[in-house]
Biopython code that builds the backbone (N, CA, C, O; Angstrom):
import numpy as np
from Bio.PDB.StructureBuilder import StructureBuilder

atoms = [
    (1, "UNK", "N", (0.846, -1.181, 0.000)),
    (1, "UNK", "CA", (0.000, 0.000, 0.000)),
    (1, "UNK", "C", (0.887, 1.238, 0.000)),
    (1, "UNK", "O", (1.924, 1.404, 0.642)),
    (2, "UNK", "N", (0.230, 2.152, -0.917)),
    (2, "UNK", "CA", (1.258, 3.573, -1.161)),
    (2, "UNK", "C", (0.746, 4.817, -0.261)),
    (2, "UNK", "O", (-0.179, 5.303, -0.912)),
    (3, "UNK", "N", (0.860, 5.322, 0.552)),
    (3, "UNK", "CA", (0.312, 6.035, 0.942)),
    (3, "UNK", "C", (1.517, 7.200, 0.312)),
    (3, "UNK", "O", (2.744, 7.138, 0.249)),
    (4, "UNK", "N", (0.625, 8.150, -0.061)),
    (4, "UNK", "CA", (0.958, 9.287, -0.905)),
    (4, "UNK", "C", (1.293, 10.693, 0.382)),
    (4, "UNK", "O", (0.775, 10.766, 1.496)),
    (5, "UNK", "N", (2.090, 11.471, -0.104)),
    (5, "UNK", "CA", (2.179, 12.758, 0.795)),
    (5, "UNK", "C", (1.272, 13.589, 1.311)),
    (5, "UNK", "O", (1.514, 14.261, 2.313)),
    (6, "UNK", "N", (0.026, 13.626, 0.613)),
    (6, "UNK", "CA", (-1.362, 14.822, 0.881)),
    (6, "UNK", "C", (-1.895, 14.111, 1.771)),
    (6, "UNK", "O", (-2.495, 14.709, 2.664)),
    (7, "UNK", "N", (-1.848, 12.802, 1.799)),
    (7, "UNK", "CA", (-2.895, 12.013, 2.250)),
    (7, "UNK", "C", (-2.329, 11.474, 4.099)),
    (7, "UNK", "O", (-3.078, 11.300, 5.060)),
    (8, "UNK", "N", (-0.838, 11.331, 4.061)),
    (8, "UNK", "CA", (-0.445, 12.015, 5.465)),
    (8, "UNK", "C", (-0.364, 12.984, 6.416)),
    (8, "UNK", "O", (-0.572, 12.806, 7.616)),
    (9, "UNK", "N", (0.034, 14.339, 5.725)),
    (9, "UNK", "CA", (-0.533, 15.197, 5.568)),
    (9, "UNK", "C", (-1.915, 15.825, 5.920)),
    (9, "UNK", "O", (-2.085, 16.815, 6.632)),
    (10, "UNK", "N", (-2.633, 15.268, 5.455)),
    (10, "UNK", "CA", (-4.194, 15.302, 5.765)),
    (10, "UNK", "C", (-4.763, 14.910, 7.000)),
    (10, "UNK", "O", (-5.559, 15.407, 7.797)),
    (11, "UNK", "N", (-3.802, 13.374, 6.871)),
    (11, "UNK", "CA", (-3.855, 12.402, 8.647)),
    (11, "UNK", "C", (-2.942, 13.597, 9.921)),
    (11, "UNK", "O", (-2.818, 13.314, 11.112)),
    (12, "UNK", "N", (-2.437, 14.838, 9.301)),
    (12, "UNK", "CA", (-1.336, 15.309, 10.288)),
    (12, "UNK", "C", (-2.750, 16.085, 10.552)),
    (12, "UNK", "O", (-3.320, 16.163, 11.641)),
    (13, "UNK", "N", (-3.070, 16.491, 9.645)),
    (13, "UNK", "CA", (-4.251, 18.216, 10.236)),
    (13, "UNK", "C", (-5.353, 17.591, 10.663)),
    (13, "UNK", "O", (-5.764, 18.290, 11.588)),
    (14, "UNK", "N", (-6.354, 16.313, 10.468)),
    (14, "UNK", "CA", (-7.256, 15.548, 10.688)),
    (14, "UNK", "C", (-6.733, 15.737, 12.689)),
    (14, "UNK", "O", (-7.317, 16.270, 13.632)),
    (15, "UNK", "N", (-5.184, 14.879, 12.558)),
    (15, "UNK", "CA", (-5.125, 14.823, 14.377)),
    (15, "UNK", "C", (-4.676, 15.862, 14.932)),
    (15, "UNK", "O", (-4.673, 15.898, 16.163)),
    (16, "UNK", "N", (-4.285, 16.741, 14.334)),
    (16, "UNK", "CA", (-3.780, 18.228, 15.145)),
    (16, "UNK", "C", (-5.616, 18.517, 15.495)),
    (16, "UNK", "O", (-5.738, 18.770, 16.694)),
    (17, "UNK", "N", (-6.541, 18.529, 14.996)),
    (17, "UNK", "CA", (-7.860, 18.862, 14.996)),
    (17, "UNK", "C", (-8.704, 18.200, 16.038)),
    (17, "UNK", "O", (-9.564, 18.641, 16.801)),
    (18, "UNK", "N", (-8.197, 16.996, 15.839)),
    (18, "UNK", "CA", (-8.835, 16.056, 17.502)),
    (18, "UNK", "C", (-8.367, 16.226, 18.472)),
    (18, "UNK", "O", (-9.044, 16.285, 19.498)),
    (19, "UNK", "N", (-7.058, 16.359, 18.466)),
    (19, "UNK", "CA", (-6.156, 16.967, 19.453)),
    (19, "UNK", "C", (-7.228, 18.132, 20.231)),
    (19, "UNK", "O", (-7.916, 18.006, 21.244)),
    (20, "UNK", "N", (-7.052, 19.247, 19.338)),
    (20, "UNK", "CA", (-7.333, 20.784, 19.987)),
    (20, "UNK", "C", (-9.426, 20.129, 20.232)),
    (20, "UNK", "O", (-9.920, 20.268, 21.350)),
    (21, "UNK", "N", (-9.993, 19.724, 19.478)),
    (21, "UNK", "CA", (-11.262, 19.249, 19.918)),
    (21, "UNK", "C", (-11.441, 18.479, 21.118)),
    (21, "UNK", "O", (-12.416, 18.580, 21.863)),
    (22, "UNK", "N", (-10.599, 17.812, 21.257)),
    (22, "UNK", "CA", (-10.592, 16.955, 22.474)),
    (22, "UNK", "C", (-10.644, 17.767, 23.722)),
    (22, "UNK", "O", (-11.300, 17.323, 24.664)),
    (23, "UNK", "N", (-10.010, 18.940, 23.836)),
    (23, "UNK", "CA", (-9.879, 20.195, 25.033)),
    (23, "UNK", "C", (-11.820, 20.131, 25.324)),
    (23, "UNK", "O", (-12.395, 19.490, 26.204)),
    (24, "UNK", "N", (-12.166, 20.622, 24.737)),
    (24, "UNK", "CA", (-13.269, 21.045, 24.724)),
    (24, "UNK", "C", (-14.478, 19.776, 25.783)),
    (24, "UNK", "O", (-15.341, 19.971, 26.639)),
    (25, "UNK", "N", (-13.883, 18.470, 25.087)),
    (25, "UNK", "CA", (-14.581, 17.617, 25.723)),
    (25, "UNK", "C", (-14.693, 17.423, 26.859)),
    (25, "UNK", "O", (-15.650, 17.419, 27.634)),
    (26, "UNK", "N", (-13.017, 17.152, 27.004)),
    (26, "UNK", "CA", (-12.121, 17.453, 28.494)),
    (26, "UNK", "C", (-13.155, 18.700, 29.280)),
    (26, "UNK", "O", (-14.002, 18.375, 30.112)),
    (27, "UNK", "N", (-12.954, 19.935, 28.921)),
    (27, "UNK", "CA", (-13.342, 20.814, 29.505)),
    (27, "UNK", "C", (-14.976, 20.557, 30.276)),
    (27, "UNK", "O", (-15.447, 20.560, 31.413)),
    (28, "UNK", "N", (-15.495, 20.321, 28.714)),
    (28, "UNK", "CA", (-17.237, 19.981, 29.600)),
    (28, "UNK", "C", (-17.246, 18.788, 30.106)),
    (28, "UNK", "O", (-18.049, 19.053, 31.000)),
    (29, "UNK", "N", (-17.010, 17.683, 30.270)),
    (29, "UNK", "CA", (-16.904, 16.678, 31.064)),
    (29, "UNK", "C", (-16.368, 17.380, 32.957)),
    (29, "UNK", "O", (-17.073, 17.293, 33.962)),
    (30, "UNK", "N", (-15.362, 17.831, 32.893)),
    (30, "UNK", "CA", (-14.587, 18.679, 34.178)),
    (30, "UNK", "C", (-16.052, 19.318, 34.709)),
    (30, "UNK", "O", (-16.779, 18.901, 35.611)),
    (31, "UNK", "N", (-16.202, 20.341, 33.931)),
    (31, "UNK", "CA", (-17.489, 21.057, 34.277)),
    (31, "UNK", "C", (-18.352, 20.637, 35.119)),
    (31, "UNK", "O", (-18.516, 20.858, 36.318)),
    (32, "UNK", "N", (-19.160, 19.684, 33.980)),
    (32, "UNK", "CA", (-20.584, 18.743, 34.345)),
    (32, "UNK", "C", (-20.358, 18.625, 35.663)),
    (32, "UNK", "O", (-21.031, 19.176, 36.534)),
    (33, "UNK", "N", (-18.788, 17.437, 35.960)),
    (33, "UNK", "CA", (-18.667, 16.866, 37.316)),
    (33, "UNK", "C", (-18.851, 17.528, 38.492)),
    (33, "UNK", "O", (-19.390, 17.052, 39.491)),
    (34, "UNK", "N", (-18.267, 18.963, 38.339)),
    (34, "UNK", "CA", (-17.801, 20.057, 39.186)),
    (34, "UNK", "C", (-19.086, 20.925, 39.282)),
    (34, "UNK", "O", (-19.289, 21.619, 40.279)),
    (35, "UNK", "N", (-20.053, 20.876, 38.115)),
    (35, "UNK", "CA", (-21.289, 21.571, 38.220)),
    (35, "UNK", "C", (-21.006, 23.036, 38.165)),
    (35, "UNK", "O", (-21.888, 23.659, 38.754)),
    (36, "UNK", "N", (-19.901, 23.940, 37.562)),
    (36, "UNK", "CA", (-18.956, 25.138, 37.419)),
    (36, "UNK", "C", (-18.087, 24.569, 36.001)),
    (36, "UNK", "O", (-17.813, 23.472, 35.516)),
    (37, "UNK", "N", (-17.859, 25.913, 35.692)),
    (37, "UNK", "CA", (-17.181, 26.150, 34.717)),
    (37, "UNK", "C", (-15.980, 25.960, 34.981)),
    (37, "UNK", "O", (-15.494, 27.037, 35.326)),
    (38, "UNK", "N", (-14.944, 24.829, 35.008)),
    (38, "UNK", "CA", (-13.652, 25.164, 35.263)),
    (38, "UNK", "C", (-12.365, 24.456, 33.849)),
    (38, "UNK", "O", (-12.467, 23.569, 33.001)),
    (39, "UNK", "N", (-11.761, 24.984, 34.060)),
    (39, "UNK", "CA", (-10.433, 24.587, 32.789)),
    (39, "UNK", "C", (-9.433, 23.703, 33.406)),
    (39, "UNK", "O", (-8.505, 24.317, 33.934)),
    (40, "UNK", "N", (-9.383, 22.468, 33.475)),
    (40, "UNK", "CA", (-8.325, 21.420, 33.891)),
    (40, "UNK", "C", (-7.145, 21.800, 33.022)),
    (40, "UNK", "O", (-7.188, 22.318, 31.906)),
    (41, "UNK", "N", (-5.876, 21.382, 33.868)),
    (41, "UNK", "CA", (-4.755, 21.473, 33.582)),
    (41, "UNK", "C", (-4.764, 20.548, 32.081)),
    (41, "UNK", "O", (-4.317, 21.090, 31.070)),
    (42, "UNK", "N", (-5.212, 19.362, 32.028)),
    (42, "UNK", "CA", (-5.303, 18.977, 30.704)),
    (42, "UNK", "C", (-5.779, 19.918, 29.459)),
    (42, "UNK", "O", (-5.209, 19.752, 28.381)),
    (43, "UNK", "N", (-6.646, 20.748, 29.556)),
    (43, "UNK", "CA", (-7.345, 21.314, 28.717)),
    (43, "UNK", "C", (-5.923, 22.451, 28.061)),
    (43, "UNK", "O", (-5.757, 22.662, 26.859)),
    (44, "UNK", "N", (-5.196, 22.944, 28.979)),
    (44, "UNK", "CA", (-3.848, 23.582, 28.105)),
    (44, "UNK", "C", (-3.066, 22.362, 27.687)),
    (44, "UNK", "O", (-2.272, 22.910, 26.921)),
    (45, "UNK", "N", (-2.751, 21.103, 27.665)),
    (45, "UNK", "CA", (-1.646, 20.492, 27.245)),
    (45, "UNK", "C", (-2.285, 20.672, 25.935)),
    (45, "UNK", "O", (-1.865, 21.420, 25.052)),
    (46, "UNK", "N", (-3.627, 19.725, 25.855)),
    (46, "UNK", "CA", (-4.178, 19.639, 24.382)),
    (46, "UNK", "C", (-4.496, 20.595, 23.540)),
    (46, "UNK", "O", (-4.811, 20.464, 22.357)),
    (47, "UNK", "N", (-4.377, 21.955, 24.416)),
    (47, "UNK", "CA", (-4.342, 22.815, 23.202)),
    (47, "UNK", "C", (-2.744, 23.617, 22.803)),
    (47, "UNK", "O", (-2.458, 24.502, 21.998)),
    (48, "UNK", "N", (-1.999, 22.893, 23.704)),
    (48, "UNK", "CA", (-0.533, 23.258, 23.557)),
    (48, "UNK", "C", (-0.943, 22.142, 22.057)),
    (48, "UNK", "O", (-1.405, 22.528, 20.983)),
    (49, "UNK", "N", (-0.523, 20.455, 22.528)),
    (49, "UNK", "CA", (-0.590, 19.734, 21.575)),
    (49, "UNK", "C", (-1.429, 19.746, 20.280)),
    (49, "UNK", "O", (-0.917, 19.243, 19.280)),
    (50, "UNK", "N", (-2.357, 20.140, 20.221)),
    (50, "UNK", "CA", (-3.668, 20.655, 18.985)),
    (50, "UNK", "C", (-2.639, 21.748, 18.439)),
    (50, "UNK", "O", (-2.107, 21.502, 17.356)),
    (51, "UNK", "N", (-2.252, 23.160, 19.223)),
    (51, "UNK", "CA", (-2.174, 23.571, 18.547)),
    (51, "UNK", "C", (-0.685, 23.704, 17.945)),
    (51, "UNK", "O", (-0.270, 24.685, 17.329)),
    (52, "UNK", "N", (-0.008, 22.608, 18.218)),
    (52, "UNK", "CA", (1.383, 22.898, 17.754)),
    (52, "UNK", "C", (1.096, 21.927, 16.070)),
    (52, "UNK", "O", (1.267, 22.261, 14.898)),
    (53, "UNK", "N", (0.616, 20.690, 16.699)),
    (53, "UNK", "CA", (0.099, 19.742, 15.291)),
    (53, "UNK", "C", (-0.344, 20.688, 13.895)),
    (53, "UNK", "O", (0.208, 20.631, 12.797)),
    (54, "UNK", "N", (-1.399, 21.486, 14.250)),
    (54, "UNK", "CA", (-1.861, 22.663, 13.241)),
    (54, "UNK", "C", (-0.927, 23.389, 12.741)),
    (54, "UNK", "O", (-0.576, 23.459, 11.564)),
    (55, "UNK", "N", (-0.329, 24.198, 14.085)),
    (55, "UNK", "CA", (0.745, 25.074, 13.243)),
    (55, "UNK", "C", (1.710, 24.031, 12.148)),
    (55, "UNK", "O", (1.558, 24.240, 10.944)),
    (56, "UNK", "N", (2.257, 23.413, 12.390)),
    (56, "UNK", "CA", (2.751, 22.285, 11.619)),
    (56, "UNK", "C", (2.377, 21.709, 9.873)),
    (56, "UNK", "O", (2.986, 21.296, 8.887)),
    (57, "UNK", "N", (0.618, 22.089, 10.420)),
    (57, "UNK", "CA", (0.379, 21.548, 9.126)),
    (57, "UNK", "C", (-0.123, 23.088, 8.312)),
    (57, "UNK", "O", (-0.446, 23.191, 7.129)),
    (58, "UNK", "N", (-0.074, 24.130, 9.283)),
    (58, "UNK", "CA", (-0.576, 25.004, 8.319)),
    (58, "UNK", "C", (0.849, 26.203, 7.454)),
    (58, "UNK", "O", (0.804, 27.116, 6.629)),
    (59, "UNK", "N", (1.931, 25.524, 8.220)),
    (59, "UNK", "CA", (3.093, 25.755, 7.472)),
    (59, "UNK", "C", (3.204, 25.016, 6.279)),
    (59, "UNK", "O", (3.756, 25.565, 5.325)),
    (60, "UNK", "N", (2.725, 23.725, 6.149)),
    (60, "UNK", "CA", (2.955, 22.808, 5.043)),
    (60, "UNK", "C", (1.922, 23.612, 3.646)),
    (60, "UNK", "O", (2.068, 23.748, 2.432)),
    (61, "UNK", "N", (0.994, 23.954, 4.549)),
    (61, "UNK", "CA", (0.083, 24.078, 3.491)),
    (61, "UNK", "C", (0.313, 25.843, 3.026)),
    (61, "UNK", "O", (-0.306, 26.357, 2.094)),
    (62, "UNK", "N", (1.129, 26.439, 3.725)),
    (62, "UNK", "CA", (1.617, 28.081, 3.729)),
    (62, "UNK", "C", (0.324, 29.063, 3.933)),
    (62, "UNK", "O", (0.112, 30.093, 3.295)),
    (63, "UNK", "N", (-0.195, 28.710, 4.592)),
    (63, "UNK", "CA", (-1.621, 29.581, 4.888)),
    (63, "UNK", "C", (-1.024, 30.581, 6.069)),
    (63, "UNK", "O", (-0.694, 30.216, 7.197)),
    (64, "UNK", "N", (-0.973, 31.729, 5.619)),
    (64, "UNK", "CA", (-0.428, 32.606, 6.686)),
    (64, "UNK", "C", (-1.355, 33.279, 7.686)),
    (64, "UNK", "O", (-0.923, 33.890, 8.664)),
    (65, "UNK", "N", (-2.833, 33.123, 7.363)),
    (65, "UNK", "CA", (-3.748, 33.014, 8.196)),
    (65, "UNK", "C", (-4.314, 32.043, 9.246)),
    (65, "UNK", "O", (-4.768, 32.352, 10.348)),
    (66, "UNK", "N", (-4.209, 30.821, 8.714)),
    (66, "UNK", "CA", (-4.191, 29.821, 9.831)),
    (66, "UNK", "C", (-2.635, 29.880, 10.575)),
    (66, "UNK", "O", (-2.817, 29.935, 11.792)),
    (67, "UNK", "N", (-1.170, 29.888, 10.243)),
    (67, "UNK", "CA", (-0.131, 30.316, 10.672)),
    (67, "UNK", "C", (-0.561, 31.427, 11.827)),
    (67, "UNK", "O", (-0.594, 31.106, 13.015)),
    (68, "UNK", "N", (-0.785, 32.348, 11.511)),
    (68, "UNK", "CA", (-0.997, 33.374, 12.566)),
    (68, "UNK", "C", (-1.859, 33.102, 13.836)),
    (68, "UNK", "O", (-1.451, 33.241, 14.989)),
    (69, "UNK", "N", (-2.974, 32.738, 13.508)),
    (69, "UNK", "CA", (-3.903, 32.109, 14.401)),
    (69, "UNK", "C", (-3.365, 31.213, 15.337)),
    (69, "UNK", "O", (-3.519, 31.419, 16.541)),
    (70, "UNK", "N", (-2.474, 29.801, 14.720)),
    (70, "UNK", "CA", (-2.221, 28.888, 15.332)),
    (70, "UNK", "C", (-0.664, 29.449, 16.242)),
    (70, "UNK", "O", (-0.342, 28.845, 17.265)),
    (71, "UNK", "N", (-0.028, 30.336, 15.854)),
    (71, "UNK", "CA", (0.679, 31.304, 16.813)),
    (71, "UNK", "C", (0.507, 31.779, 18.264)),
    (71, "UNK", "O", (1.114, 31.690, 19.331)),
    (72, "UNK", "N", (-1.079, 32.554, 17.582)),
    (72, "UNK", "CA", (-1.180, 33.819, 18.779)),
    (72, "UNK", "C", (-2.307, 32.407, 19.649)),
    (72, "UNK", "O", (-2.840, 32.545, 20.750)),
    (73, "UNK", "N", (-2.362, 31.697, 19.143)),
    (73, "UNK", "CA", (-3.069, 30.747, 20.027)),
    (73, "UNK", "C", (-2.159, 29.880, 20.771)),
    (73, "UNK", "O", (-2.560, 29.145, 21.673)),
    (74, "UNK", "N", (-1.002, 29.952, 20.423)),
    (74, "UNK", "CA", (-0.169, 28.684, 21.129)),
    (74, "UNK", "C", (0.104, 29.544, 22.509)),
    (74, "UNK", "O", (-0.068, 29.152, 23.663)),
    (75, "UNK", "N", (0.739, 31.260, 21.911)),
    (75, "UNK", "CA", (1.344, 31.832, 22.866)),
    (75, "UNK", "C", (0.324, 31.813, 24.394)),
    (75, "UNK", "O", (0.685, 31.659, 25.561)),
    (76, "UNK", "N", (-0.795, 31.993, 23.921)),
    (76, "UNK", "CA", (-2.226, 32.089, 25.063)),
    (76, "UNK", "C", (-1.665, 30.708, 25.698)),
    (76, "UNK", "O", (-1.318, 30.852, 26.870)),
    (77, "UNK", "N", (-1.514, 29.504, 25.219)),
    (77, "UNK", "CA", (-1.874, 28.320, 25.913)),
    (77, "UNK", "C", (-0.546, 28.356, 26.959)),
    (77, "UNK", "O", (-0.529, 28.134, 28.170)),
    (78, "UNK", "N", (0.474, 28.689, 26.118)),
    (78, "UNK", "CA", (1.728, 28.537, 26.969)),
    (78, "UNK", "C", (1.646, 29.395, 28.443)),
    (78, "UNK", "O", (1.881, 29.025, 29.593)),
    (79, "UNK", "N", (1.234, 30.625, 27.921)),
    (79, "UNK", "CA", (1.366, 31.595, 29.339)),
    (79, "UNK", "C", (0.036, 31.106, 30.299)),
    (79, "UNK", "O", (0.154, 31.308, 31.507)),
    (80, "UNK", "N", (-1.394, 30.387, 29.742)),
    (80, "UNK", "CA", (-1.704, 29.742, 30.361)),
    (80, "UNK", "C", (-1.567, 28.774, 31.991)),
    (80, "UNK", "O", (-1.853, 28.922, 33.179)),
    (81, "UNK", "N", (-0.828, 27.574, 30.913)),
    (81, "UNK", "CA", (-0.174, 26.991, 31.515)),
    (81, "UNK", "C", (0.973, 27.185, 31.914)),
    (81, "UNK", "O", (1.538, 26.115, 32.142)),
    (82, "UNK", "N", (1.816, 28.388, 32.179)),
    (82, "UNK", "CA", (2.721, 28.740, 33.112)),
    (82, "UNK", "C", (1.828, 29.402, 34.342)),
    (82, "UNK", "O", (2.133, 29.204, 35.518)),
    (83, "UNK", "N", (0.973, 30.009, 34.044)),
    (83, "UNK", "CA", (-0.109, 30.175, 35.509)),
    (83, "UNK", "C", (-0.551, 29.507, 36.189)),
    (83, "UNK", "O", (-0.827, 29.766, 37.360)),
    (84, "UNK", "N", (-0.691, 28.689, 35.736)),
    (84, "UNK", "CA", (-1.441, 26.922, 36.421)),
    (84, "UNK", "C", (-0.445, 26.460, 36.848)),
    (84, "UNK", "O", (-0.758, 25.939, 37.919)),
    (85, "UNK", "N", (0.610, 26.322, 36.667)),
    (85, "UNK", "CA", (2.021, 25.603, 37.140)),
    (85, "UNK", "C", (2.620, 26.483, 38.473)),
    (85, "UNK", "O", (2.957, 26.109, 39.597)),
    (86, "UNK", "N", (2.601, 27.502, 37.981)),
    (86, "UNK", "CA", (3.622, 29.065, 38.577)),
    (86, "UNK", "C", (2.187, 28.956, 40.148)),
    (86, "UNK", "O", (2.456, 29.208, 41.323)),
    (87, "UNK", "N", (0.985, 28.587, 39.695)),
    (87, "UNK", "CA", (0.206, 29.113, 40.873)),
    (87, "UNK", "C", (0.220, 27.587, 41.784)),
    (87, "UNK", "O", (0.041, 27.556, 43.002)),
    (88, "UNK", "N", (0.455, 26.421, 40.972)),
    (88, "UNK", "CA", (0.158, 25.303, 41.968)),
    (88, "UNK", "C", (1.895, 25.541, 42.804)),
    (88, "UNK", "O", (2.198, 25.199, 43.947)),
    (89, "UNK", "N", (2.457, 25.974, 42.147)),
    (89, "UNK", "CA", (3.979, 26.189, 43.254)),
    (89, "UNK", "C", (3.954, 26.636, 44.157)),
    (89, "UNK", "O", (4.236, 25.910, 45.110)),
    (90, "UNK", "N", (3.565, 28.262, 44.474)),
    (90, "UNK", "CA", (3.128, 28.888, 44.960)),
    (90, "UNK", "C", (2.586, 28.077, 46.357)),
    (90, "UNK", "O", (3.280, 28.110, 47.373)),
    (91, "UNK", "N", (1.292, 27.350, 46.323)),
    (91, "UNK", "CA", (0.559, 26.884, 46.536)),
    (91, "UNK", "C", (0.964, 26.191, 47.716)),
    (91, "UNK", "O", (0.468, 26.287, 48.838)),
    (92, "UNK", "N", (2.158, 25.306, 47.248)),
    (92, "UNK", "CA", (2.386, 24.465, 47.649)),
    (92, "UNK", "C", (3.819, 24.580, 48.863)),
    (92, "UNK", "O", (4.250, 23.727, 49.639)),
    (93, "UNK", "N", (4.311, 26.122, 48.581)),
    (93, "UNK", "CA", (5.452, 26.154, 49.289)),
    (93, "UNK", "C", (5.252, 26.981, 50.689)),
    (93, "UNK", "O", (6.195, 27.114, 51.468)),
]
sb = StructureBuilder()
sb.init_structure("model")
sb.init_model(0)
sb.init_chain("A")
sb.init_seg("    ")
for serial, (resi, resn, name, xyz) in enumerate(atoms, 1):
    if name == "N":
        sb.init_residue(resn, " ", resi, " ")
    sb.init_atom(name, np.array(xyz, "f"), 0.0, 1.0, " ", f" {name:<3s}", serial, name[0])
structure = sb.get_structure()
């Protein structure tokens, strides 16, 4: 079986996409349980991971609009999750 370049490719942006969808699930599942709106520490990995997969594929594909997006979205997740980290330290000392 040949699997061709677009068609990996395709499998790269297909899972960068479940990736960053998966947050969401994560998120309302957390919720429901908690009966509040809250954002689990998981919910930044997967959109660290979602959104690095994307940026990835939206370099391949040179879209400087999805590029940008998948940027100013990573930077959010990162400083995110340096708050969540930086505050459970805190926390803990």
């Amino acid at each position: 079986m040949n699997v061709d370049k677009e068609m990996i490719w395709l499998a790269i942006g297909f899972i960068g996409q479940a990736l960053f969808s998966a947050r969401f699930i994560l998120q309302w599942l957390k919720s429901e349980r908690e009966k509040k709106s809250v954002f689990p520490v998981a919910f930044w990995y997967f959109s660290i991971a979602g959104g690095i997969t994307l940026l990835v594929y939206a370099i391949y594909r040179q879209d400087p609009v999805f590029i940008l997006g998948q940027l100013t979205g990573l930077f959010i997740y990162f400083r995110n999750l340096y708050f969540v980290i930086y505050e459970q330290k805190v926390c803990t000392e």
